[in-house]
LUMVEX-234349 format. One record per residue (C-alpha): residue number from 1; residue in three letters; x, y, z. Coordinates in Angstrom, 2 decimals, padded with zeros to 5 digits. Each point is the difference from the previous one (the first is absolute). Example, Ala and Ser with C-alpha at 12.3 -4.5 7.8 and 13.67 -1.06 7.14 Angstrom:
BEGIN
1:ALA:012.30:-004.50:007.80 .
2:SER:001.37:003.44:-000.66 .
! end
This chain:
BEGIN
1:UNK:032.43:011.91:018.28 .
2:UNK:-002.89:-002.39:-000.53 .
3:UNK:001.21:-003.71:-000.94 .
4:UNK:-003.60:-001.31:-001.16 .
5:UNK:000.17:-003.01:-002.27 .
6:UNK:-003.19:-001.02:-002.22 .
7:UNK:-001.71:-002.68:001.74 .
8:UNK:-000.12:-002.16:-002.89 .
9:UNK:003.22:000.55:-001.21 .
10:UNK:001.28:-001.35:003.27 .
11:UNK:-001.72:-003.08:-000.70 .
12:UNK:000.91:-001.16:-003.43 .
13:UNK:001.89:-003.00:-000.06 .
14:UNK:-000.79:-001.18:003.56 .
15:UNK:-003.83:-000.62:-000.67 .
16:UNK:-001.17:002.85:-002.74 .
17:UNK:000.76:-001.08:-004.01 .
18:UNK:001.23:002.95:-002.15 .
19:UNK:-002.66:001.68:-001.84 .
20:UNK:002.03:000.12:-003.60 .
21:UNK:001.42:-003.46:-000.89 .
22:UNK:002.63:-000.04:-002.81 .
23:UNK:003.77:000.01:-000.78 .
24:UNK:001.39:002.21:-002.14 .
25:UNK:004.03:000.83:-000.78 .
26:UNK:001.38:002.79:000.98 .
27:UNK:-000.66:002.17:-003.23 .
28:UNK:-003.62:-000.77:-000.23 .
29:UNK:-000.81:-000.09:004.21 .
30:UNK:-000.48:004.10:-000.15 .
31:UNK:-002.75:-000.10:-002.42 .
32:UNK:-001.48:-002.80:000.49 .
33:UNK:-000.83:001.46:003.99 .
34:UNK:-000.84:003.08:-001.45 .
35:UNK:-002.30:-001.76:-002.17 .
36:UNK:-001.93:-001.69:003.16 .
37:UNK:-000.15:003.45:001.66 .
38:UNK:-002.00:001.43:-002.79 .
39:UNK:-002.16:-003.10:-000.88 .
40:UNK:-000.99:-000.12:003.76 .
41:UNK:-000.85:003.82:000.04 .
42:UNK:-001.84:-000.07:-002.78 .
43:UNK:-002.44:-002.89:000.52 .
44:UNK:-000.07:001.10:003.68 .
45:UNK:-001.35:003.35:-001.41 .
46:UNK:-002.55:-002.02:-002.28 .
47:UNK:-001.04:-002.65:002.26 .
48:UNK:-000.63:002.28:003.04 .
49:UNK:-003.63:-000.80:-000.01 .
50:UNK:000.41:-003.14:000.26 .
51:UNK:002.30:000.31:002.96 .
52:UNK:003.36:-001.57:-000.75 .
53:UNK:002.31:-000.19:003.30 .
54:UNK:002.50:-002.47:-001.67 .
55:UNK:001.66:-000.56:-003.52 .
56:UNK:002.59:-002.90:-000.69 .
57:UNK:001.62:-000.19:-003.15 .
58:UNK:001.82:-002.48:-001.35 .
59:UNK:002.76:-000.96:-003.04 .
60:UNK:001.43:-002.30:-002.27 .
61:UNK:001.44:000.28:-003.42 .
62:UNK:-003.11:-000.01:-002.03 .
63:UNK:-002.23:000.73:002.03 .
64:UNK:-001.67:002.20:003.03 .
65:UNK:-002.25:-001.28:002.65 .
66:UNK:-001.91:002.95:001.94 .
67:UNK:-002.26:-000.79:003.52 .
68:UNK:-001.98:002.57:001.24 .
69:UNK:-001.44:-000.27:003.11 .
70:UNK:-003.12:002.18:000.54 .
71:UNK:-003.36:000.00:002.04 .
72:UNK:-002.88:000.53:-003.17 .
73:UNK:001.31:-002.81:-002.61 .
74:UNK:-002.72:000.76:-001.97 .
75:UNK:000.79:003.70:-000.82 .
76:UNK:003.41:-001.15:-001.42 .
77:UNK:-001.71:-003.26:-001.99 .
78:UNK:-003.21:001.57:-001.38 .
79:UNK:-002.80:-001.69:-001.38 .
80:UNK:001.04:-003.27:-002.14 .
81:UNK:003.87:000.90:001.05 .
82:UNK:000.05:003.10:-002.50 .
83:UNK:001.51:002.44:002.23 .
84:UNK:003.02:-002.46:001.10 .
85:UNK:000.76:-000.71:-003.70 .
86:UNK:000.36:004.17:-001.03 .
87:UNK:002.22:000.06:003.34 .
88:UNK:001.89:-002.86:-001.04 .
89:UNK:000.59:001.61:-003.95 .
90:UNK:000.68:003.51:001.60 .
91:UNK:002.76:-001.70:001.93 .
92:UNK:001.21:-002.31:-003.05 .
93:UNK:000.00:003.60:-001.66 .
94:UNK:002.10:001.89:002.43 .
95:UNK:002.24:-003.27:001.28 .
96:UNK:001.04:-001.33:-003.90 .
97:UNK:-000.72:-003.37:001.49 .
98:UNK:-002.65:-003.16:000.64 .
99:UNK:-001.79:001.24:002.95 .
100:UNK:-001.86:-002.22:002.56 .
101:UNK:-002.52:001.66:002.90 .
102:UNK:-001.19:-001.92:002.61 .
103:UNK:-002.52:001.66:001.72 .
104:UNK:000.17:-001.02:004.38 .
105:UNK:-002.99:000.72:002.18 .
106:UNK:000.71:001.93:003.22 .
107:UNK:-002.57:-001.61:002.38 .
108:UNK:-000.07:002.23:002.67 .
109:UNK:000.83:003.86:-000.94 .
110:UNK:-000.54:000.74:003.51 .
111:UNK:003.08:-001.77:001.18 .
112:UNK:002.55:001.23:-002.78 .
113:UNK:002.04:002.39:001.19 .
114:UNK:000.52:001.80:-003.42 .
115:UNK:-004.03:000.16:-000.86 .
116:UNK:-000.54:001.66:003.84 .
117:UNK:002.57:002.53:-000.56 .
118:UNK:-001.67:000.96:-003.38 .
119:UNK:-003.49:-000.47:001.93 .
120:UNK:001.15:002.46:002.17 .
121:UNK:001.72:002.52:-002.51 .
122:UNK:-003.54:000.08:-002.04 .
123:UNK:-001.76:000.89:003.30 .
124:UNK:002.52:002.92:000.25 .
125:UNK:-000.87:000.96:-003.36 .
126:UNK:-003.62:000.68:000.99 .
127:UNK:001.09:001.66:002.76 .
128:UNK:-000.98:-002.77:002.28 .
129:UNK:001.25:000.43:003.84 .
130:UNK:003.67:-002.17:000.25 .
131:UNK:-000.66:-000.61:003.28 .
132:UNK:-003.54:-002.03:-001.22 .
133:UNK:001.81:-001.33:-003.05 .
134:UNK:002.81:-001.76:002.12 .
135:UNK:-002.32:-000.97:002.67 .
136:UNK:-002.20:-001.45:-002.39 .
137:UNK:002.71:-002.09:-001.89 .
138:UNK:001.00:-001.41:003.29 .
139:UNK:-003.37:-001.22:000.88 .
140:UNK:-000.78:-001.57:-002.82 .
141:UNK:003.48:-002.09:-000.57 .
142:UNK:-000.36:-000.81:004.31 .
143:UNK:-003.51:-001.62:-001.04 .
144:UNK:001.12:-002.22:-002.87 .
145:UNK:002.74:-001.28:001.92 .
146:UNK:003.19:001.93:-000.27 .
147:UNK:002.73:-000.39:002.39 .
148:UNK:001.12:003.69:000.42 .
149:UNK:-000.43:002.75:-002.00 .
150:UNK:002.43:003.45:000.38 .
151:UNK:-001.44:003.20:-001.72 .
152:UNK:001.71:002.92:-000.25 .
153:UNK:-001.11:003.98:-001.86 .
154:UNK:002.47:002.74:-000.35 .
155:UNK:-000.18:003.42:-001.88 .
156:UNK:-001.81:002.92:000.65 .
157:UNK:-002.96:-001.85:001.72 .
158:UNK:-003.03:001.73:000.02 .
159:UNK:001.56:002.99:-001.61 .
160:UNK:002.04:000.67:002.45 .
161:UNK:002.63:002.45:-000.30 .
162:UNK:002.81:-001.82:001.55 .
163:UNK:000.25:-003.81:-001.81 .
164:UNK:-000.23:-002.43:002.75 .
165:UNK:-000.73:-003.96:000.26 .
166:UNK:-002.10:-002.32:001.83 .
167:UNK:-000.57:-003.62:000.23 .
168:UNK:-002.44:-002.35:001.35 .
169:UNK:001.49:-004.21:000.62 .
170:UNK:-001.48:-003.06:001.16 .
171:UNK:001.14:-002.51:001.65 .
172:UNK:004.08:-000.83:-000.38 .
173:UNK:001.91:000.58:-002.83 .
174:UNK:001.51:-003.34:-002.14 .
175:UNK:003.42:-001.17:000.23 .
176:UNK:002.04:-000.36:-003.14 .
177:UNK:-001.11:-003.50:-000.86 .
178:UNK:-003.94:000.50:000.65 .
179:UNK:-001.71:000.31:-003.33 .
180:UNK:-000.57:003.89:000.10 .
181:UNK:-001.48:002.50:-002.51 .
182:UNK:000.71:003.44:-000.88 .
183:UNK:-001.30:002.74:-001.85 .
184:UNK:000.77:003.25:-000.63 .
185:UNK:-001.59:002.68:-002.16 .
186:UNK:000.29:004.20:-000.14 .
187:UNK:-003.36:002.00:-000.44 .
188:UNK:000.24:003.78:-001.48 .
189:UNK:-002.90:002.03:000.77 .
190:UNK:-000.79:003.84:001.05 .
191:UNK:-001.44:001.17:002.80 .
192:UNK:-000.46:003.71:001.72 .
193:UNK:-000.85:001.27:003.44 .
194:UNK:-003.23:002.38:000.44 .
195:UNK:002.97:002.85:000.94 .
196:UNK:001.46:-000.49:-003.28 .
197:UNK:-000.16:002.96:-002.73 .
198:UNK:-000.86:-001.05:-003.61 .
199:UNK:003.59:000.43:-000.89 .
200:UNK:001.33:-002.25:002.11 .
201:UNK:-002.60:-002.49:000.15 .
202:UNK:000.50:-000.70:-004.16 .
203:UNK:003.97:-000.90:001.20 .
204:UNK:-000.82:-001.70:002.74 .
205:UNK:000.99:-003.75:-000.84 .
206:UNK:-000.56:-002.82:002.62 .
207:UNK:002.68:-003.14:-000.52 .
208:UNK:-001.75:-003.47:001.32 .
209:UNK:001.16:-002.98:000.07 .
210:UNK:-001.15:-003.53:000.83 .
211:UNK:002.37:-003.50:000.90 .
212:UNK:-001.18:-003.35:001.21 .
213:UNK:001.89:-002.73:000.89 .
214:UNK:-001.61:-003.36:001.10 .
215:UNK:000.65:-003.98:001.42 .
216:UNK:-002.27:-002.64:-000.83 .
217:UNK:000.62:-003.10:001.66 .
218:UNK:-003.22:-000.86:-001.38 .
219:UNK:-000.72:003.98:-000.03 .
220:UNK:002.24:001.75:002.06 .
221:UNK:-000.16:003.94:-000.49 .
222:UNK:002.94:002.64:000.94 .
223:UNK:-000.33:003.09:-002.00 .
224:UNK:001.87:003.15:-000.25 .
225:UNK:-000.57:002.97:-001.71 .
226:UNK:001.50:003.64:-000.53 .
227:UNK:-003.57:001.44:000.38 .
228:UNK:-001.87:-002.48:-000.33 .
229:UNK:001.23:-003.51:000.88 .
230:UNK:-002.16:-003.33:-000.40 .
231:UNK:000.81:-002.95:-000.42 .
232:UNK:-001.85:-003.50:000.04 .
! end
């Protein structure tokens, strides 16, 4: 059996902060994580424009402190800060509590793992070669100074019959205590074969999915993805 542990995960506590930062008793600790999960989804969903790789949310007893990290601030501000204030309400609205959003700039996209996983997902959504996509991602996070970078594809690649994965890696992975990235992201698109009758080609579903995982030591890359892995 496969004993894979989340890259991140490994790291939290030794140099990685936790990405929801409250305490909560025992009664209220269910629904209060619960309540991250969905607030995360749901301006991940929204904000997906504006490319947001990170959000960190934080607690006290009155009131709620939310940073999100993302590479076009000026999607999720708007002109004159009018879009940030009707995300902040929406949020007062669903939380029941004083809400604060800090918006953080992501300077280089290129070299966050989660953004070149989702880089690479939206290429497979225009059914853009994963081979090219990967390769691509590489290049560019090598050039601006990443470390290492480890991309990985699986899923029917190409629509292929038989699922399969492939990966393409640079340089040497990090050790537990280099500042790595990762990223990982699942793409759902269709695709048929020229053999294919009509019948079969409407069921035919493809499954794709992206992961990237990067160091940067000042930007060290090591990405890894299920079919498409980037990471910066």
């Amino acid at each position: 059996m496969g004993q894979k542990v989340n890259p991140h995960g490994l790291r939290v506590g030794i140099i990685k902060d936790w990405d929801s930062r409250w305490f909560a008793d025992k009664k209220h600790f269910g629904d209060t994580l619960v309540e991250d999960y969905h607030l995360r989804r749901d301006l991940k969903k929204q904000l997906a424009a504006a490319g947001v790789p990170k959000i960190e949310i934080e607690r006290d007893g009155k009131k709620i402190r939310i940073h999100i990290h993302c590479a076009k601030p000026g999607m999720i501000i708007g002109k004159g800060g009018s879009e940030i204030e009707k995300l902040r309400a929406q949020c007062e609205k669903k939380l029941g509590k004083p809400v604060a959003i800090n918006i953080i700039e992501v300077k280089n996209p290129d070299l966050n793992a989660q953004l070149v996983a989702e880089s690479i997902a939206s290429q497979l959504e225009r059914r853009i070669s994963f081979r090219r996509a990967m390769k691509q991602s590489i290049g560019r996070a090598m050039r601006l100074g990443a470390k290492g970078i480890k991309t990985q594809c699986s899923g029917r690649l190409g629509g292929a019959e038989i699922a399969r994965s492939e990966q393409y890696q640079r340089r040497t992975p990090p050790t537990v205590r280099s500042a790595s990235r990762f990223g990982c992201i699942a793409v759902r698109s269709s695709e048929t074969t020229p053999a294919a009758s009509s019948a079969e080609k409407d069921a035919r579903d493809a499954g794709t999915d992206a992961t990237t995982a990067a160091t940067e030591d000042p930007a060290e890359i090591i990405g890894k993805g299920a079919e498409n892995n980037a990471d910066a």
